[in-house]
N, C-alpha and C positions, 0 to 999 in steps of 0.2 A: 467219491460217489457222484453219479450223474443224474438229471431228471428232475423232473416237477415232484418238489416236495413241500410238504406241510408241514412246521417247523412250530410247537409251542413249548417257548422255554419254562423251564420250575425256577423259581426265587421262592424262598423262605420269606421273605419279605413284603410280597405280593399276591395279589389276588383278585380273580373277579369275581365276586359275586353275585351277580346276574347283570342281565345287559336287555333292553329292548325300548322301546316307545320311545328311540333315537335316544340314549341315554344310555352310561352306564355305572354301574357299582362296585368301587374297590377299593380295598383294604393296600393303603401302602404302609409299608411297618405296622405300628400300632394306629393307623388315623386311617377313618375310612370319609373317600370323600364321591359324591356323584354330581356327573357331569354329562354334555353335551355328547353324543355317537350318533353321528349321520347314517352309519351303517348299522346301525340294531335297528332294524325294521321289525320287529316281530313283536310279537307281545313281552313281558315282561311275568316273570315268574314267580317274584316277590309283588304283593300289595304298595300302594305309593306309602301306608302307613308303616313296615316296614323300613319302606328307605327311608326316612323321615327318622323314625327311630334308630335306626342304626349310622346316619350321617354326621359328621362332624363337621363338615362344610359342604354346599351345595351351589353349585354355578349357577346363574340366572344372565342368560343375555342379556342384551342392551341395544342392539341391534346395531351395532359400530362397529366398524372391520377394521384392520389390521393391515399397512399399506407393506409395511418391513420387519415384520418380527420373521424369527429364528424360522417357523414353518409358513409363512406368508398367508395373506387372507383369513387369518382368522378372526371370527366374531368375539369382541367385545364385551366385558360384561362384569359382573362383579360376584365374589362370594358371599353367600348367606352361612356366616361361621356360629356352631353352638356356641353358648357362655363356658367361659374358660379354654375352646378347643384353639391351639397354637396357628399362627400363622406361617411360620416353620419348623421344620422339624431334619431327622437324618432316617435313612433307611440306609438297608447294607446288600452287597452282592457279594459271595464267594465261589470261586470256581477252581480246584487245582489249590494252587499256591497263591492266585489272585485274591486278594480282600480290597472292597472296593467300599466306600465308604461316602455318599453322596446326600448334598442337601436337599431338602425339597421345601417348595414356598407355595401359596397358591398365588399365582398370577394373575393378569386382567385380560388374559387369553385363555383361558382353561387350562392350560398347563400348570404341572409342578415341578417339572424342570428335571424329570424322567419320561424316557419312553418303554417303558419294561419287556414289552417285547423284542426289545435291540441285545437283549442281553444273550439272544442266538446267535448274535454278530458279535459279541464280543468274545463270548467263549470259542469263535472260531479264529477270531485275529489272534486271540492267546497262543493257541494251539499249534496256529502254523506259524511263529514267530519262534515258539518254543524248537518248534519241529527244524527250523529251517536253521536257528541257530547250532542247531545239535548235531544237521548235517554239516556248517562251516567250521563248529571245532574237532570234528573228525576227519573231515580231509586237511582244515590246515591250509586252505591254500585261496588264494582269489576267485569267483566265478566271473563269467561273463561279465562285459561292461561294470568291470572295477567295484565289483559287490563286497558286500561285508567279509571280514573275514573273523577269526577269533576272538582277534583284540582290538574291532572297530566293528560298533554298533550298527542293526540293520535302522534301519530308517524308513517311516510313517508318514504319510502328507493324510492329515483326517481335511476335509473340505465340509464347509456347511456343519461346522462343529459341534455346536448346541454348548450343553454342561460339559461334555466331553467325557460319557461313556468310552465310547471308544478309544479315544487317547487315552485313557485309565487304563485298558483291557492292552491295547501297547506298549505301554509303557511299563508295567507291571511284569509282560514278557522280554523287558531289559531294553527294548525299541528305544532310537530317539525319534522321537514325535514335532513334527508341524503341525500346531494346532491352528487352522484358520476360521472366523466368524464373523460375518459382517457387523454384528451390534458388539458394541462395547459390554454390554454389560454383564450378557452373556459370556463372554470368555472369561469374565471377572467371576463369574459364578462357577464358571469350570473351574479355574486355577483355586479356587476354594475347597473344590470337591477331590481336589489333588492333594492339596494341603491336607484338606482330611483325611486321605487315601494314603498319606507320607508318600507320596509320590511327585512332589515339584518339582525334583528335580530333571535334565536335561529334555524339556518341554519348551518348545519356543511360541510361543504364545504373539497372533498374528491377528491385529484389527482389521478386515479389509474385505473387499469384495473379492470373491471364490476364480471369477474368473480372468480377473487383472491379476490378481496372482498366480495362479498357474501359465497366463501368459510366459508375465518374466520370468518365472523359472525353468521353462522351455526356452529362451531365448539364453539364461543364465550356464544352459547344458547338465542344470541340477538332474538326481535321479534318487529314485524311492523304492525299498523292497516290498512297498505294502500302501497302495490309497485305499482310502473310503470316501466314497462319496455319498451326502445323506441330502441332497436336495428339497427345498420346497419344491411345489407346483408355480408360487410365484414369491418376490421378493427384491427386497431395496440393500443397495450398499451403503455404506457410509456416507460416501457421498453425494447419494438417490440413485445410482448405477441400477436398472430396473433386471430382474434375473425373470426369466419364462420359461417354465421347464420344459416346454413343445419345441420351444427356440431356440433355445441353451444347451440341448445335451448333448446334442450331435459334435458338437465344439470342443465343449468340455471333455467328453470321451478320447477326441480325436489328440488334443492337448496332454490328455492324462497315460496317451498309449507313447506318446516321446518320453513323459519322464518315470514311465517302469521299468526297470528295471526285468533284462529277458525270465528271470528265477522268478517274479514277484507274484505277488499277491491282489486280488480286487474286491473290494466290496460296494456295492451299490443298491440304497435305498429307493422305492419310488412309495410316493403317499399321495397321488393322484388317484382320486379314484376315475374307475375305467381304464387305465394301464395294469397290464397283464404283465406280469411276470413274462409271454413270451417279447413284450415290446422289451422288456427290458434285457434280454438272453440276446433278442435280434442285434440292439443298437449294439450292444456290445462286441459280440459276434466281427459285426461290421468293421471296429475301428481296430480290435485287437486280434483277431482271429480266433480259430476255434480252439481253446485250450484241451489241456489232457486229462483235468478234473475242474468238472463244475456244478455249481448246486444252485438250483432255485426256483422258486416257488412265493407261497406266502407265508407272511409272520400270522399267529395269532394265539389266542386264550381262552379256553375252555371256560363257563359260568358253573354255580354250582347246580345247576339242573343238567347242565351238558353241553346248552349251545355255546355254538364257537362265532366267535368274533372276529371277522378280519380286520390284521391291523398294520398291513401293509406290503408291500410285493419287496423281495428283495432276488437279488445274482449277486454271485460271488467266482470265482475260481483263483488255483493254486497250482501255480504251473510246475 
């Protein structure tokens, strides 16, 4: 499929139940928590005493930013938790054959260490892993530049990793996976969410900054049937290496077009706002040329009165 599209995935697991006064309301699993949305400008459709009632934890700024976490710049703050409601919990994804099986916590970021509408990116990484293995045990034979073949796994580079949805959704489809993420901790909570997914194994789990890595693996002559790239807007490496995603992509794209593979696969997040889905179709366009299938547009979530929520620009194609 080609063209600007509007993409909100279903999880049994998930829900928004309404969104507005910069804020929003959702049910993960059994645990419903509200939180900080810069983009719900509109009124709100539930009363505050509803949310209040139906909240099991509620974020409260602090007005402290975030110099290096996982999506960069974010505020600071703490949750306001009911008596007895958990500080972690599991929620689940199935798609196919995928069972996916993930923690969530509430953090000192707003996060819970899901982004539920990536779960349209992972049911596509599934898909064309599925697909593209299906075409190399039917020919049997090598593709271009020394690709997978039967009895040798395709191969994953996820960049900006987070918990590691996505390496879950590749791996699951038999992939072997690079998982790379600047914070330690984060990849410690992925390899968790694999563990609970029985998926550990042949995941190579990577502490380091996104784009000193993919240097040397450009230099290395590595090659991949399939990246994702999930970018903050800004962000710190390990070692304070500063990432800017105005500054950054151009590179990173240009880097990421040596180690695809001619058959493979792209996905790429942006969660700036003011970046359009076609800034992100263009840079791409740019560094990899125009493929034969592409799709992209915005992620988002329907509330239970209607309104939708944008909740981020993504591109993809599958050559």
């Amino acid at each position: 499929m080609n063209g600007l599209e509007l993409i909100e995935p279903a999880l049994a697991d998930y829900e928004l139940i309404d969104c507005g006064g910069g804020a929003k309301l959702e049910r993960f699993g059994d645990r419903v928590v509200a939180r900080p949305e810069p983009q719900a400008l509109w009124q709100r459709s539930l009363p505050d005493e509803e949310w209040a009632r139906m909240s099991d934890a509620t974020f409260r700024r602090d007005g402290g930013r975030d110099g290096g976490s996982a999506r960069g710049g974010e505020e600071r703050g703490q949750w306001m938790r009911r008596d007895g409601a958990p500080e972690r919990w599991t929620m689940r994804y199935d798609h196919g054959a995928m069972h996916l099986r993930m923690r969530l916590a509430l953090t000192g970021f707003k996060h819970v260490g899901i982004f539920p509408e990536q779960a349209a990116n992972w049911d596509f990484i599934y898909d064309t892993l599925r697909e593209m293995s299906s075409a190399n045990a039917s020919s049997g034979k090598i593709s271009e530049s020394n690709s997978a073949t039967e009895n040798q796994p395709l191969r994953v580079l996820n960049l900006f990793a987070y918990t590691g949805g996505a390496t879950l959704a590749a791996r699951s489809a038999g992939a072997d996976v690079t998982h790379v993420d600047s914070v330690r901790q984060t990849v410690t909570w992925a390899r968790d969410n694999a563990e609970l997914s029985e998926l550990g194994d042949s995941i190579r789990w990577v502490v380091d900054d996104a784009m000193k890595f993919v240097r040397r693996e450009v230099r290395r002559g590595s090659l991949y049937d399939g990246i994702v790239l999930d970018p903050p807007a800004y962000g710190r490496g390990p070692d304070g290496e500063k990432w800017v995603l105005a500054e950054g992509l151009d590179e990173m794209l240009t880097l990421c077009a040596s180690l695809l593979r001619p058959h493979g696969f792209l996905v790429l997040n942006l969660y700036s706002m003011g970046l359009s889905a076609l800034v992100a179709r263009t840079a791409v366009h740019t560094r990899f040329g125009v493929p034969p299938r592409e799709q992209f547009g915005e992620l988002c979530f329907s509330d239970r009165a209607g309104k939708q929520l944008p909740l981020g620009v993504y591109y993809r194609f599958s050559r």
